[in-house]
C-alpha positions in Angstrom: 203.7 132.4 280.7 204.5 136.1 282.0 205.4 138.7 279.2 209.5 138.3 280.3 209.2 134.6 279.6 207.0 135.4 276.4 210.3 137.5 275.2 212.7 135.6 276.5 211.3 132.6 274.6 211.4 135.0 271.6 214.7 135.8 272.0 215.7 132.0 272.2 213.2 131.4 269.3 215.5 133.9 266.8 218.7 132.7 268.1 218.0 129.4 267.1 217.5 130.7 262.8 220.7 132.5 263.5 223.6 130.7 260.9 226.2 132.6 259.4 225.3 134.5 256.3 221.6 134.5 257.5 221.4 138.5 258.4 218.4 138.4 257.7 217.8 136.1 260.7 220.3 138.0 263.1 218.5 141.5 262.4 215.5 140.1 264.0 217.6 138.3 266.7 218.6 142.2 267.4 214.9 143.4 267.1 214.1 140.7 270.0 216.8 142.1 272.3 215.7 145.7 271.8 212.4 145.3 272.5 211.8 147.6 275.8 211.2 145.6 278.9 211.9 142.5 277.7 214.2 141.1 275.8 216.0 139.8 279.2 219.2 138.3 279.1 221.4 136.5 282.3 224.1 137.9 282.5 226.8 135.9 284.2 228.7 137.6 287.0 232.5 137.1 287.8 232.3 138.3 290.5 229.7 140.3 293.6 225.9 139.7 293.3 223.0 141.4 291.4 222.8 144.9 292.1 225.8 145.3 294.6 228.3 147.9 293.7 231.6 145.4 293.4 228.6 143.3 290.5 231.4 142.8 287.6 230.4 140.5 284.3 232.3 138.0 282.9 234.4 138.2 279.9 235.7 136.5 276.7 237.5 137.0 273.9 236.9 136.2 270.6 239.6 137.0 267.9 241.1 139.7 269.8 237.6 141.4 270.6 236.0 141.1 274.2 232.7 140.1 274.6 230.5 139.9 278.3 229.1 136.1 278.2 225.4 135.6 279.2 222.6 133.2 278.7 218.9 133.2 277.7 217.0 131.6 280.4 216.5 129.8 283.3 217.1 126.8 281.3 219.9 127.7 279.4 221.2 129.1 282.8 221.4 125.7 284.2 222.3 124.2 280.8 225.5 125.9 281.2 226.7 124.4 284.5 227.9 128.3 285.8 227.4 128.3 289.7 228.9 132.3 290.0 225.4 134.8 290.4 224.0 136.1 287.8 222.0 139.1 287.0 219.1 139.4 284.8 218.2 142.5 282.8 217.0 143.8 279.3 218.9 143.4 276.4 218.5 147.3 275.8 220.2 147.9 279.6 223.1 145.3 278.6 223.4 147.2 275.4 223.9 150.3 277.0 226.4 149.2 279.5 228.8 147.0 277.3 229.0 148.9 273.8 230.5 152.7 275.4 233.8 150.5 276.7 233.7 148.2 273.1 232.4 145.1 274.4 230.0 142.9 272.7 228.0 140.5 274.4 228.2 136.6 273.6 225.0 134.5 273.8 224.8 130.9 274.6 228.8 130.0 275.1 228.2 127.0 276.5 225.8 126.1 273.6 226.8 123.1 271.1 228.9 125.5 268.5 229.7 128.0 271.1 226.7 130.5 270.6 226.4 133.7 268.7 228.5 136.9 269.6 226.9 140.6 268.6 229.8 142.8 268.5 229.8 145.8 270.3 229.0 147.5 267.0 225.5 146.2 266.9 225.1 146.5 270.7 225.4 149.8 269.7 222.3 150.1 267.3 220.7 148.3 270.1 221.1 151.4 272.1 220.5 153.7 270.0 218.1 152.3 267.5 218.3 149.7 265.1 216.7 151.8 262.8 219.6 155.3 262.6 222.3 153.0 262.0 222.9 150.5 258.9 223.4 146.6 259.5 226.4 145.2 259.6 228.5 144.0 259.0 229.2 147.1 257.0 231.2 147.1 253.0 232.8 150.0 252.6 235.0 151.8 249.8 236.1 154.8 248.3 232.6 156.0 245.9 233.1 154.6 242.5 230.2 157.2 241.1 231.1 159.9 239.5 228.9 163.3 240.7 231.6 165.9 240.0 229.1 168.5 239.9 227.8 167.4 243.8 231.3 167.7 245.1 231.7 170.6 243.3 228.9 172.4 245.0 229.4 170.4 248.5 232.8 172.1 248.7 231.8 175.5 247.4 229.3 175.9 249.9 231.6 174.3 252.6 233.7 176.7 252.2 231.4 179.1 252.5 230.6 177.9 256.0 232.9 178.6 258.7 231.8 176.2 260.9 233.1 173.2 258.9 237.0 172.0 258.5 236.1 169.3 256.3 234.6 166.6 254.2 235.1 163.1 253.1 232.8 160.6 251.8 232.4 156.7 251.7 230.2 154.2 250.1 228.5 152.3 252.6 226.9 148.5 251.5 225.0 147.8 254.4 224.4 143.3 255.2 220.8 144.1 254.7 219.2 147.6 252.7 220.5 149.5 249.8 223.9 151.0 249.7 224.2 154.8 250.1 226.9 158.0 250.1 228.2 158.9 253.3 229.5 162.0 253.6 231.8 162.9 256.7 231.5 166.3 258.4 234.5 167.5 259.8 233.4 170.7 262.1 235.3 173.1 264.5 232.3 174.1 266.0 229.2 171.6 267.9 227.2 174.8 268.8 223.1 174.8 267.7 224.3 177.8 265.6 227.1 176.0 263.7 224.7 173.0 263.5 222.3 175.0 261.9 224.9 176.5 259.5 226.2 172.8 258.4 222.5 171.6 258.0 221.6 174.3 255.5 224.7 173.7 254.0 223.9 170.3 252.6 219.9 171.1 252.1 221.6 173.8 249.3 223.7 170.9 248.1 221.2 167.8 248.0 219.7 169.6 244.6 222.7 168.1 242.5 222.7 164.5 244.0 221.2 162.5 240.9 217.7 160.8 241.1 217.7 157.6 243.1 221.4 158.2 245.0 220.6 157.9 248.9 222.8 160.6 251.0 223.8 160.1 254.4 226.0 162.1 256.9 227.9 161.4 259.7 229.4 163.5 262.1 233.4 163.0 262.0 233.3 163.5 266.0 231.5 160.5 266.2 233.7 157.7 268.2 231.5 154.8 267.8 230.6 154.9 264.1 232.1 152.5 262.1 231.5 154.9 259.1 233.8 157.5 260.7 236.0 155.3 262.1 236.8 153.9 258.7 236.8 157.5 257.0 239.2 158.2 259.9 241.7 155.6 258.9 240.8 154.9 254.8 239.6 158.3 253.2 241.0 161.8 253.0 239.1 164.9 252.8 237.4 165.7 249.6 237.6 169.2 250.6 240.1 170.5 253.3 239.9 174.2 253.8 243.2 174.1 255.7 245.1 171.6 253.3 242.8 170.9 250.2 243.9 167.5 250.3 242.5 165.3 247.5 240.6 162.2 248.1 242.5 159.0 247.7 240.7 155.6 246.9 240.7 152.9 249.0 239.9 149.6 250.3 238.0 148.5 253.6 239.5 145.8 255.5 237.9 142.1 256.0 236.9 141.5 259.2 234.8 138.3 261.2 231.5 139.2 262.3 230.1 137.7 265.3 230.6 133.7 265.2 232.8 131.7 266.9 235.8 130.1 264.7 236.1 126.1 264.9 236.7 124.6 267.6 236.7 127.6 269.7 234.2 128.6 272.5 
């Protein structure tokens, strides 16, 4: 078997462990579709051929969220009775592609229980590294820990860099891995200079973090993290230095993750 049916058969291999609730299973599902050269997925064209510049995927959509449709080999192409073209490529490349316009891609539809979608969330990690971004699907709240003297010193030194409008903070609970602080960075100012400025900023605020309390930042500029995206929409700045607004708990919304309700394909 060549090394592209070797992955291919890996990628089949973790789709099949894939249930709900098992992330555990659907991490490594990820880890197969990441791997460089290989990985391949058929994706199913709506319409033009493989590489011609009128090519366009299918779509579908699942609980209001679109998703490109493709299959996992030969087999399954076959299996799913579509006579359109097709194209095949790495699950890295269709990662790339689909997650910058918010699509997620849809494995297997035709499959008995309509396959396994990856929203466009995870293609995301995909792209840019399972590893810098936590799995989802992602819990997150207002902090319930009390480190007054952190915040204390977070927003004394924030204000004494110009760079930065504000900060909020989260509490991230990842599917898999320990939950952590987020802390959003709000800044007026994306030049190496200012970066530098914001970075020392939080290395002379790290020293009051308690023992055993992961930190993470995210940059508020940041379109595509579901972090900052939720800070966006849930969590006012800690520290404001146009408003001082205070921070104001609050609750993150339930949302489906990936699986096809009943009955639906």
């Amino acid at each position: 078997m060549s090394a592209s049916g070797i992955a291919a058969g890996q990628v089949e291999h973790m789709l099949r462990q894939v249930t709900p609730g098992r992330y555990d299973a659907y991490e490594a599902l990820l880890r197969a579709l990441a791997t460089p050269s290989g990985g391949q997925v058929w994706m199913l064209l709506w319409q033009g051929q493989a590489g011609s510049p009128d090519a366009q995927y299918g779509a579908m959509e699942v609980e209001g969220h679109g998703y490109a449709p493709c299959v996992t080999s030969a087999q399954e192409l076959s299996a799913s009775g579509w006579n359109r073209s097709y194209e095949v490529v790495d699950g890295l490349d269709a990662a790339r592609t689909l997650y910058p316009g918010r699509y997620g891609l849809w494995l297997n539809p035709h499959a008995p229980g309509g396959g396994v979608g990856i929203p466009w969330l995870d293609l995301r990690r995909i792209a840019t590294g399972l590893e810098r971004q936590p799995a989802g699907p992602l819990r997150l709240s207002e902090p319930a820990i009390e480190i007054p003297q952190f915040y204390a010193l977070l927003a004394q030194n924030a204000h004494r860099t110009p760079a930065l409008r504000s900060l909020r903070r989260a509490w991230v609970q990842p599917a898999l891995g320990a939950p952590y602080l987020a802390i959003g960075l709000d800044v007026y100012d994306t030049s190496p200079p200012a970066v530098d400025a914001v970075r020392a900023m939080m290395q002379q605020s790290i020293g009051a973090v308690p023992d055993g309390l992961p930190v993470s930042t995210v940059a508020m500029t940041d379109d595509y993290d579901p972090v900052v995206m939720w800070m966006r929409a849930h969590a006012r700045p800690f520290y404001d230095r146009e408003a001082h607004a205070p921070a104001a708990p609050a609750q993150a919304p339930a949302a489906g993750y990936g699986y096809p309700p009943a009955g639906r394909y």
